[in-house]
C-alpha positions as CSV (number, residue, x, y, z in Angstrom):
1,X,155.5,101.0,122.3
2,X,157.3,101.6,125.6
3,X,156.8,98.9,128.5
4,X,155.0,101.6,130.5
5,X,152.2,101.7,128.7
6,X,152.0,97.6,127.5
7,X,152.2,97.3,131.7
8,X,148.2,97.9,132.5
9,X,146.9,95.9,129.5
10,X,149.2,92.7,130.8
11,X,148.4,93.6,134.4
12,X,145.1,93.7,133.9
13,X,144.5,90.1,133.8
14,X,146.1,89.3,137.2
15,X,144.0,92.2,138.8
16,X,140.9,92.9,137.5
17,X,140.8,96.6,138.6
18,X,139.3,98.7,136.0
19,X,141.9,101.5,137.3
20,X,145.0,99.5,136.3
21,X,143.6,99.9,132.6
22,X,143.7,103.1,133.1
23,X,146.4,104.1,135.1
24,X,148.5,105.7,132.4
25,X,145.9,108.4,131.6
26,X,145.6,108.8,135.3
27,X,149.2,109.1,136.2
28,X,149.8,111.8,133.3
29,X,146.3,113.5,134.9
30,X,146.1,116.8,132.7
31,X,149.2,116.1,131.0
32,X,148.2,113.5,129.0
33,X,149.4,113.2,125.2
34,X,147.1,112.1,122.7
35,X,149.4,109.3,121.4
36,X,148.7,107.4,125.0
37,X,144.6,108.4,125.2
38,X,144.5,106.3,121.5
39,X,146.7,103.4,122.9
40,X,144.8,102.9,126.2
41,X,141.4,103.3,124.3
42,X,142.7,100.7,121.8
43,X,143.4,98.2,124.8
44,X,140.1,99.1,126.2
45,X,138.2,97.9,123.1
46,X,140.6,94.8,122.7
47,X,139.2,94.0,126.5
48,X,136.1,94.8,125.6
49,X,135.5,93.0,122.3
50,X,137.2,89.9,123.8
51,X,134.4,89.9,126.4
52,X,131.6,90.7,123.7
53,X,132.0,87.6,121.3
54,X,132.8,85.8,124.2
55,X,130.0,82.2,124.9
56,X,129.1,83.6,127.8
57,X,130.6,86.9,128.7
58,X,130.3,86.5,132.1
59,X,132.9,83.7,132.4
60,X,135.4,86.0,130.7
61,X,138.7,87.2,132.8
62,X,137.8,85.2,136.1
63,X,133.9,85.4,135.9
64,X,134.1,89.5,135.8
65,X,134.2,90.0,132.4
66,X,131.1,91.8,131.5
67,X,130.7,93.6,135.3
68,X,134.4,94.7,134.3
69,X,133.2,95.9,131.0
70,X,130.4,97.9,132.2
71,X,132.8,99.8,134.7
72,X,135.5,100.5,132.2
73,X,132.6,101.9,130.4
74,X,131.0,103.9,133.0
75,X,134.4,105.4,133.7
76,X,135.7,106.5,130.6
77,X,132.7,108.5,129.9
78,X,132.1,109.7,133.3
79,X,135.8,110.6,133.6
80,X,137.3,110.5,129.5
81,X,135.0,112.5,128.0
82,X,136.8,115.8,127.1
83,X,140.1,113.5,125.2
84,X,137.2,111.4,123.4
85,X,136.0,114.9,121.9
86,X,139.6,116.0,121.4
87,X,140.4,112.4,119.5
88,X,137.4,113.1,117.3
89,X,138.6,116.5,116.1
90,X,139.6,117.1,112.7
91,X,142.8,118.5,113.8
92,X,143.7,114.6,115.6
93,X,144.9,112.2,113.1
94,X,142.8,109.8,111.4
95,X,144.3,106.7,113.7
96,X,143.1,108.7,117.2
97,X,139.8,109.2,115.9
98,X,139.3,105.3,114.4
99,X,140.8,104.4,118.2
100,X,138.1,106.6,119.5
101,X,134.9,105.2,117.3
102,X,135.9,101.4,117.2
103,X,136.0,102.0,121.4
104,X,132.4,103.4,121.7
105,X,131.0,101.1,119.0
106,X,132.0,98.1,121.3
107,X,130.7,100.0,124.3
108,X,127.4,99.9,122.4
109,X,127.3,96.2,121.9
110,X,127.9,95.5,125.3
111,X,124.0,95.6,126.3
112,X,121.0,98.1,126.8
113,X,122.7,99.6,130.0
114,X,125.9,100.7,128.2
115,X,124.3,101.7,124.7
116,X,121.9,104.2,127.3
117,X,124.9,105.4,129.5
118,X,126.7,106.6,125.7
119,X,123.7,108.4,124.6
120,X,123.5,110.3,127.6
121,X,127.0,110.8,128.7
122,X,128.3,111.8,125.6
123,X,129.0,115.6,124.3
124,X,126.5,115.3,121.3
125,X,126.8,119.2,120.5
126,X,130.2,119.5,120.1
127,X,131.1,120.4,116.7
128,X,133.6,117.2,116.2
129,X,130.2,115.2,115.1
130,X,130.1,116.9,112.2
131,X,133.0,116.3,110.2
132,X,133.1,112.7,110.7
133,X,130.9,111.8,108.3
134,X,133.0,113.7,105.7
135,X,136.4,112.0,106.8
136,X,136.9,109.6,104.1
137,X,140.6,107.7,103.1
138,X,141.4,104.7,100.5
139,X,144.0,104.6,102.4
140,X,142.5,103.2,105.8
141,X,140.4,100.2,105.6
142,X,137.6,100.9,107.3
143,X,138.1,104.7,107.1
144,X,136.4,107.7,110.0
145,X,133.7,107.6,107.8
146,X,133.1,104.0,107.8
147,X,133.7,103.8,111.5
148,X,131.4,106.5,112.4
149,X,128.5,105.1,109.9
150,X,129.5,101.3,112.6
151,X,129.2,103.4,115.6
152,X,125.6,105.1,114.7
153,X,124.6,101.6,113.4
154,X,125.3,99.7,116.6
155,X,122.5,101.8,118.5
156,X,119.8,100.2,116.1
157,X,121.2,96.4,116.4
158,X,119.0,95.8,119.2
159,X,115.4,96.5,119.3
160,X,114.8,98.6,122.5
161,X,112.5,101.0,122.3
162,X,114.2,102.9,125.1
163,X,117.2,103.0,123.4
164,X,115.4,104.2,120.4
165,X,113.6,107.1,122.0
166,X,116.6,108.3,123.5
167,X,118.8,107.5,120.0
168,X,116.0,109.6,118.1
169,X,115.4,112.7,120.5
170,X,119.9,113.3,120.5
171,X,121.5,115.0,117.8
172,X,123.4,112.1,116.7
173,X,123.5,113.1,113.0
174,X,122.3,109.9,111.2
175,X,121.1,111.7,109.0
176,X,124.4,112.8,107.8
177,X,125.4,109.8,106.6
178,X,123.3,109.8,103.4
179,X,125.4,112.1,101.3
180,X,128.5,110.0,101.2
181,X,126.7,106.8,100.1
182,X,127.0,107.6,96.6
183,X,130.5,106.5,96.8
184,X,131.0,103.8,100.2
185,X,131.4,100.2,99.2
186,X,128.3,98.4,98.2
187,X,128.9,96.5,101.6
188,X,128.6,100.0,103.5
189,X,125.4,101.1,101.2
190,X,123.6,97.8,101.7
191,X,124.6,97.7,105.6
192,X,123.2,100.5,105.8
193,X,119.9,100.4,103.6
194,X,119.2,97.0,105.2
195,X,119.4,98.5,108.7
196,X,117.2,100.9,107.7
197,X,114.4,98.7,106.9
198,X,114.6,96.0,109.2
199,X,115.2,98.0,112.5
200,X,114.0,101.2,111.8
201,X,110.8,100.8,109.0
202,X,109.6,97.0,110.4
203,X,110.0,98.0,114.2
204,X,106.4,98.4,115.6
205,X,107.9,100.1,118.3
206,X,109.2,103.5,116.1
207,X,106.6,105.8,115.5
208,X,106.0,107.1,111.8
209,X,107.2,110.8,113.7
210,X,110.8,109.6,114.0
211,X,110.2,108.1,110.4
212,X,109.2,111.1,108.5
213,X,112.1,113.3,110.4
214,X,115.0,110.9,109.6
215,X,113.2,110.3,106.1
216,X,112.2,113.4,105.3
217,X,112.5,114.6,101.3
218,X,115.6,116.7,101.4
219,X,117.3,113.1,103.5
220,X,116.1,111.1,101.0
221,X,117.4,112.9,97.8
222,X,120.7,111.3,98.3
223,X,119.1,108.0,98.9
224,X,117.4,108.2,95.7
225,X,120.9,109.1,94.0
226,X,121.8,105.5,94.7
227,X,120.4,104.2,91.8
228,X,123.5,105.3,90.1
229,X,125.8,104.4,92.6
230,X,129.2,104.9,91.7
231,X,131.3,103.2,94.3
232,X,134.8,104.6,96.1
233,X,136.9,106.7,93.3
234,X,140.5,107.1,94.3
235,X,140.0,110.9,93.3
236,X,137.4,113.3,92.2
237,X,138.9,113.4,88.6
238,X,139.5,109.4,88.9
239,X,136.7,107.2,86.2
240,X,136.6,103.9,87.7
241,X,134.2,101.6,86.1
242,X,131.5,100.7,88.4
243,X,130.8,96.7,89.3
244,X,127.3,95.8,87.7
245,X,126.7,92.9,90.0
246,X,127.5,95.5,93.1
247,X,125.2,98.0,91.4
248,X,122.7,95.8,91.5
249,X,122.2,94.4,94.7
250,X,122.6,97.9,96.0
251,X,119.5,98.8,93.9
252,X,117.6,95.5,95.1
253,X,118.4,97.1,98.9
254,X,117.4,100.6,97.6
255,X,114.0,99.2,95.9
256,X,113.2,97.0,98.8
257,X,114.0,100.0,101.3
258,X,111.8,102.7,99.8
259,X,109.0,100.2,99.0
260,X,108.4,100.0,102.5
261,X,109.0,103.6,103.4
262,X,107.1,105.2,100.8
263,X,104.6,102.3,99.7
264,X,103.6,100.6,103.0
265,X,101.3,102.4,105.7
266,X,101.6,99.6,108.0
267,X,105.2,100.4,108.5
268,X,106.3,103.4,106.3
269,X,105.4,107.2,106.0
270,X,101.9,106.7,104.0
271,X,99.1,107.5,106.1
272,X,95.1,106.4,105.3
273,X,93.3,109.2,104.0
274,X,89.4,108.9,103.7
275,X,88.8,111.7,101.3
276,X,91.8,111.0,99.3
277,X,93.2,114.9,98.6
278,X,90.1,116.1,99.0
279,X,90.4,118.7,101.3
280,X,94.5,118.5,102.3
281,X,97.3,116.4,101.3
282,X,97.5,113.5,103.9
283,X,100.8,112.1,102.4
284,X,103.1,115.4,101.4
285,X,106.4,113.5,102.0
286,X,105.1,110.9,99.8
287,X,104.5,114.1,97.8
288,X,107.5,115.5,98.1
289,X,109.7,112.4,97.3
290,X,107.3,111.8,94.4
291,X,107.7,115.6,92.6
292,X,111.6,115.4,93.1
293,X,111.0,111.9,90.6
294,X,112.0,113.3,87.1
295,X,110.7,111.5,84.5
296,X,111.1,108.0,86.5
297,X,109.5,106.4,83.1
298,X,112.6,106.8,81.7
299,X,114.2,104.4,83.9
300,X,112.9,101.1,84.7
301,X,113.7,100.9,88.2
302,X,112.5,104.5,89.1
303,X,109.0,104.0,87.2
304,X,108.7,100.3,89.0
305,X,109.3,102.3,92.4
306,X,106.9,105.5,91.2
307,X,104.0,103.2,89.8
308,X,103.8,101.0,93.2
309,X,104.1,104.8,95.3
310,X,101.5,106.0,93.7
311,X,98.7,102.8,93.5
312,X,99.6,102.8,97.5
313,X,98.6,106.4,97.8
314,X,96.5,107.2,94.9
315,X,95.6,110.4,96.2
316,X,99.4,111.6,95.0
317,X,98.2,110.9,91.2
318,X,96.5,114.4,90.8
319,X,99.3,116.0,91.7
320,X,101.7,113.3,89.7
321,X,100.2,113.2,86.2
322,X,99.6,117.3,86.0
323,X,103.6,117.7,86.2
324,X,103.5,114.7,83.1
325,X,101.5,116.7,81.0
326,X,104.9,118.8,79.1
327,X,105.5,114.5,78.3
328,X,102.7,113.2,77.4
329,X,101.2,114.5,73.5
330,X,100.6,111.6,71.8
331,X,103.6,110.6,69.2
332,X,105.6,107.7,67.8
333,X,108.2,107.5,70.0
334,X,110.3,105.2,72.6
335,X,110.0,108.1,75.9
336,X,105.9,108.1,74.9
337,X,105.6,104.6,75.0
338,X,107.3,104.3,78.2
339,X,105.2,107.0,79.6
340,X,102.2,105.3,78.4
341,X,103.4,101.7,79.7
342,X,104.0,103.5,83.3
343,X,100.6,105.2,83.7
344,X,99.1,101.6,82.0
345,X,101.0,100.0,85.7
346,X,100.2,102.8,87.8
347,X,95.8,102.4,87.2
348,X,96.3,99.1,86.6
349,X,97.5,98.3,90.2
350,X,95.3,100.8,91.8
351,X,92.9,98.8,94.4
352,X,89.7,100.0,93.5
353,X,87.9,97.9,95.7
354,X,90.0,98.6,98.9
355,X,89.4,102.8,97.8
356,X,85.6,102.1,98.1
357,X,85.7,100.5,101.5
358,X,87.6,103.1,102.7
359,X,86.2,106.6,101.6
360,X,84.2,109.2,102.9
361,X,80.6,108.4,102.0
362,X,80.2,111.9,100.9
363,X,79.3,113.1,96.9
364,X,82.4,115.6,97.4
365,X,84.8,113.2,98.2
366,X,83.3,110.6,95.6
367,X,83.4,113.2,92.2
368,X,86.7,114.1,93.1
369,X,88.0,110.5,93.2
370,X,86.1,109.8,89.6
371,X,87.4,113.6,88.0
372,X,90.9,113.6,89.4
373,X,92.0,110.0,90.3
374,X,90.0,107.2,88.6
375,X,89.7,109.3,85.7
376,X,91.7,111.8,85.3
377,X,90.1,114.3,82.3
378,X,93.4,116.0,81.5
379,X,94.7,112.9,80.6
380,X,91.6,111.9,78.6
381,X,91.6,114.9,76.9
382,X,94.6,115.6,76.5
383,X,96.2,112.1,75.6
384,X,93.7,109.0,75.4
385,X,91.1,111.0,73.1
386,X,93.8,112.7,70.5
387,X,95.6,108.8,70.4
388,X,93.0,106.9,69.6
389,X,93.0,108.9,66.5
390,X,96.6,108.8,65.5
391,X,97.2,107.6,62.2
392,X,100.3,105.7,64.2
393,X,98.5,102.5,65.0
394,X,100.9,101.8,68.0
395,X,99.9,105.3,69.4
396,X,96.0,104.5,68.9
397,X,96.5,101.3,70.7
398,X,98.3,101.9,73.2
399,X,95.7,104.5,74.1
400,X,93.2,102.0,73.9
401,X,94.8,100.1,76.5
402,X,94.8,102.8,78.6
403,X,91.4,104.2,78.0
404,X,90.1,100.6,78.7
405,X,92.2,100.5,82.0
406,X,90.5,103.5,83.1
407,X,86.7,102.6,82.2
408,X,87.1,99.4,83.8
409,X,88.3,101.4,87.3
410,X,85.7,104.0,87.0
411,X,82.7,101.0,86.9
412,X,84.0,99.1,90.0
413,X,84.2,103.2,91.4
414,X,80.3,103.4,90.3
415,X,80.0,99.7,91.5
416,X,81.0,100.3,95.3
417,X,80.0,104.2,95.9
418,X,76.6,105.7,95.5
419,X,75.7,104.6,91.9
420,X,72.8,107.1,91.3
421,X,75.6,109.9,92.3
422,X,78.4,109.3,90.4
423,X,76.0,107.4,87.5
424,X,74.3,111.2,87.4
425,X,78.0,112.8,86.9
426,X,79.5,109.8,84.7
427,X,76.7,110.6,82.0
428,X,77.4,114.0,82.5
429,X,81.5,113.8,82.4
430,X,81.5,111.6,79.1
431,X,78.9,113.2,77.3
432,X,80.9,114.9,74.8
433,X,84.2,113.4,75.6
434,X,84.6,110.1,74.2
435,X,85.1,109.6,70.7
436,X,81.6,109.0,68.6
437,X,80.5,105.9,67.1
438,X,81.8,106.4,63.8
439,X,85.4,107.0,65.5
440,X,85.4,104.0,67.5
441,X,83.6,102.0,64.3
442,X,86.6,102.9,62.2
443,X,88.9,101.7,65.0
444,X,86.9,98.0,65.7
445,X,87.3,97.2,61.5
446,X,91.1,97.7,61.8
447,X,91.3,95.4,64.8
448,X,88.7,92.8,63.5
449,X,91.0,93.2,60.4
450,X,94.5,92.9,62.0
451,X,96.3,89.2,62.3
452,X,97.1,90.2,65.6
453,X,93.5,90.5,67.3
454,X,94.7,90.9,71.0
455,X,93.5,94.5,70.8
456,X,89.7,93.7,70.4
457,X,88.3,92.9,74.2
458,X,90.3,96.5,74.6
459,X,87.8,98.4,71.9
460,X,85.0,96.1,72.7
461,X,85.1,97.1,76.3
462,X,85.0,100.8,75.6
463,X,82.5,100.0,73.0
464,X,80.3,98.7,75.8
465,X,81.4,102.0,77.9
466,X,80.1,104.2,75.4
467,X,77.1,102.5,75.1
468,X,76.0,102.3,78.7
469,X,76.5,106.2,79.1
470,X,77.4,107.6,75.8
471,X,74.2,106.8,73.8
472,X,72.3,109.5,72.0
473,X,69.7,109.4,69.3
474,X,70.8,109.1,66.2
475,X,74.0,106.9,67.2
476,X,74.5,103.5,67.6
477,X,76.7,100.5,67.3
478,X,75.9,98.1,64.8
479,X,75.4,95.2,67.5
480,X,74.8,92.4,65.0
481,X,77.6,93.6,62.3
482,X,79.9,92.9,66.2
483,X,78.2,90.0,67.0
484,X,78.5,88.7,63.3
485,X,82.4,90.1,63.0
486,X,83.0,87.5,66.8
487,X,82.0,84.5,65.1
488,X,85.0,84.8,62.7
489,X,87.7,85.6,64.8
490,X,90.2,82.9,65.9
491,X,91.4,83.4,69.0
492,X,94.2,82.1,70.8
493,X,93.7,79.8,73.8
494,X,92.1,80.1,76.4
495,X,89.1,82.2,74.5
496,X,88.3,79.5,71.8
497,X,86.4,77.3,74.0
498,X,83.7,80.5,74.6
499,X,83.8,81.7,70.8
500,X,82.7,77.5,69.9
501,X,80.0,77.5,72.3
502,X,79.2,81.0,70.7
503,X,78.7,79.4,67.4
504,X,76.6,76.2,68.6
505,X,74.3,79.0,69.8
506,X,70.7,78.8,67.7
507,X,70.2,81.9,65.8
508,X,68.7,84.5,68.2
509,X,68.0,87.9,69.5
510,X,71.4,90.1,69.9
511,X,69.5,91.1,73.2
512,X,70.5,87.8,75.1
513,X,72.9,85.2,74.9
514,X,75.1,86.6,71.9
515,X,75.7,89.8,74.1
516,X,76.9,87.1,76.8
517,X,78.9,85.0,74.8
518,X,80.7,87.9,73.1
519,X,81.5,89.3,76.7
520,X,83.0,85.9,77.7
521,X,85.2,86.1,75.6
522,X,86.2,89.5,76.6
523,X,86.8,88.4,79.6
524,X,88.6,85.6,79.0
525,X,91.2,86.9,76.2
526,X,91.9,90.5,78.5
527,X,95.8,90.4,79.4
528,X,94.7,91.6,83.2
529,X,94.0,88.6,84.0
530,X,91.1,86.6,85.9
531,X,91.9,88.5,89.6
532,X,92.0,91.9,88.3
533,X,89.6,91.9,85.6
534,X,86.1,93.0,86.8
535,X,82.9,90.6,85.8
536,X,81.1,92.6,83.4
537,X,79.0,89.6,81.5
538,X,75.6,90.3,83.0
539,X,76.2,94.2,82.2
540,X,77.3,94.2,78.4
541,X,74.0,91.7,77.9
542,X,71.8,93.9,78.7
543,X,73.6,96.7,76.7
544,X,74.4,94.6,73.7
């Protein structure tokens, strides 16, 4: 470039004047070309980044570095702002624009002072905003885009919550950002993702009103997209093989992202809700996000994300399940069994306990949990019931599974609420709706029967159901034909110790301890687990 306009930058440090820095543009006054405004700025940043990642930025050009900063700062906005909007114009080329961004993104990073002064001198309705997220190139490295996506970024880096009130309440189009992600760089996408949930999400000091507005379920639509991220293409028409190990870690930042968003109401959007869709819908973003899920079964990362959304709000199942039900007949498939492993997740990781302490003491809000939530009739009508008698064994059991899930959530529901209540509308509820002895008879011989025996704490558990609120005269379990059928069954470790004591046991009344023995090992061959599995010994005695 000409000497005349190298001559401030070298001058600069010799005088320390904040005006010799700028005395091109102010020498030109309203004749200034745009070529000079984007050389100048580019000097300005080079002074002001020098100064930034400086040791002590106060020791910088003669102990006024950062004092020399802040002015430069305080007068290009005050006195610059009308060329920074014309820089940022589509019309501008792409290098007066990158000038432009790269300048106020160091401005930012100067301190809270500076990031404030941007936010409010800056022209944040002009129309040039909006076309900078669209202004992509494979030809510049880091593209507008890229630059703009730094620039928004920067105002989140540190966490001031006067910054963040004012960044919130301007129009500085963060949200426009999300579209393009489908096809940044992984380092972009994970930049920004990461962000996200570290400054935004885990800052106490953001309100969950900020949250839902940036986050809100048209926003996130593209965010969910990125679990097929696709990467930059050199063209539309272009097929560029995506980088698996890229893909990945984006979907780790997407997964750990929206876990906290949509699964955490310490620090996302969920909110408590005492009578758990009762009345209203407490949570509809988490709704919203949730119906906009097509069949996340399907894919393992989606139904890992859907099943730990919906335990943390289990007043979104209602709503969830009723839009499964064109999915879920019972048939030998691969798509049913994954539907059927996804709702097995989804109950199994509801806190039942945690539901309990925190629900309205009221018999409204406690029938609708056990109809619609706990357990769900459509789905025991329409799926558990008709599977267990499929003549596809894998269909039967994998119903079983599920049924037992259910039951064993809808005693610790009985367990912590008003037991005369919901004991009343239990009886009442399963009546006419579980399968009859002779049904779940039939299905106990082909599991006592079967090499592979890990299906029989699964019927012996809703075996015990039935019993407790299913009875009627004229039906009942052969108890000692079960008790006798226990004492044959080899069981893998660790439930071989309880079936040994169980045959050391004199011969006795199936009243006492064969009912508790058999329940041991119930208890102790179950696939939940010790910490989820409830302790049921002392009620299947007095039943069996």
């Amino acid at each position: 470039p000409p000497r005349s306009t190298l001559f401030p930058y070298t001058t600069l440090f010799r005088s320390g004047q904040v005006s010799t820095l700028l005395r091109l543009l102010d020498l030109r006054e309203n004749k200034v070309r745009a070529n000079d405004v984007e050389l100048v700025f580019r000097a300005c940043q080079t002074v002001i980044i020098k100064v930034v990642r400086s040791e002590n930025p106060s020791l910088v050009y003669g102990g006024r570095g950062l004092s020399l900063c802040q002015e430069l700062t305080k007068r290009i906005l005050e006195d610059y702002g009308k060329e920074i909007n014309i820089l940022l114009s589509g019309q501008n080329t792409t290098a007066q624009a990158i000038a432009v961004l790269r300048l106020l993104t160091s401005m930012v990073t100067l301190g809270v002072s500076s990031a404030k002064l941007l936010l409010q001198k800056l022209d944040w309705e002009s129309i040039n905003w909006d076309s900078l997220p669209k202004r992509t190139s494979h030809k510049d490295n880091p593209d507008v885009r890229t630059c703009f996506i730094h620039f928004l970024l920067a105002f989140l880096m540190e966490p001031n919550q006067i910054i963040f009130k004012e960044f919130f309440e301007r129009k500085t189009r963060l949200s426009s950002i999300f579209v393009g992600l489908l096809h940044d760089t992984a380092d972009t996408v994970q930049l920004v993702l990461e962000t996200f949930r570290c400054k935004i999400l885990l800052n106490p000091g953001v309100s969950k009103t900020y949250k839902m507005r940036l986050f809100g379920a048209n926003n996130l639509k593209p965010l969910l997209a990125l679990f097929n991220w696709t990467g930059p293409k050199a063209s539309k028409k272009a097929v560029v093989a995506v980088d698996e190990e890229e893909l990945e870690e984006v979907k780790q930042s997407l997964t750990d992202f929206l876990r906290v968003l949509l699964a955490s109401s310490k620090f996302g959007v969920v909110f408590q809700d005492p009578e758990y869709g009762c009345e209203k819908n407490a949570n509809p973003l988490v709704g919203d996000v949730l119906a906009h899920l097509t069949r996340p079964w399907e894919s393992p990362d989606l139904a890992k994300l859907a099943a730990e959304i919906l335990s943390a709000s289990p007043d979104q199942i209602p709503a969830f399940i009723a839009k499964m039900s064109e999915d879920w007949s019972p048939r030998s498939s691969a798509l049913w069994t994954k539907l059927i492993d996804f709702l097995y997740v989804v109950f199994n990781s509801i806190n039942i306990n945690s539901i309990t302490d925190n629900l309205k003491k009221t018999k409204k809000v406690a029938v609708h949990l056990l109809r619609s939530i706990v357990l769900p009739l459509t789905l025991v009508d329409e799926v558990l019931i008709p599977g267990l008698s499929s003549e596809h064994e894998n269909v039967s059991r994998q119903s079983l599974e599920l049924l037992d899930v259910l039951l064993r959530n809808t005693e610790r529901l009985v367990a912590g609420s008003d037991k005369q209540v919901l004991v009343k509308e239990l009886r009442y509820l399963m009546k006419d709706r579980l399968p009859d002895v002779e049904v779940l008879s039939d299905i106990w011989k082909r599991e006592i029967n079967c090499p592979d025996q890990k299906y029989i704490p699964h019927i012996l558990a809703v075996i015990t159901f039935h019993t407790r609120y299913c009875g009627s005269e004229g039906q009942s379990f052969n108890i000692v034909q079960i008790l006798h059928d226990l004492r044959f069954i080899h069981f893998k470790s660790p439930v071989s110790a309880p079936i040994q004591s169980l045959e050391t046991l004199p011969a006795q009344s199936s009243e006492n301890a064969p009912g508790q023995s058999s329940e041991n090992a119930l208890d102790q061959s179950s696939e939940i687990g010790p910490d989820t599995a409830p302790d049921r010994s002392e009620e299947h005695t007095s039943e069996l």
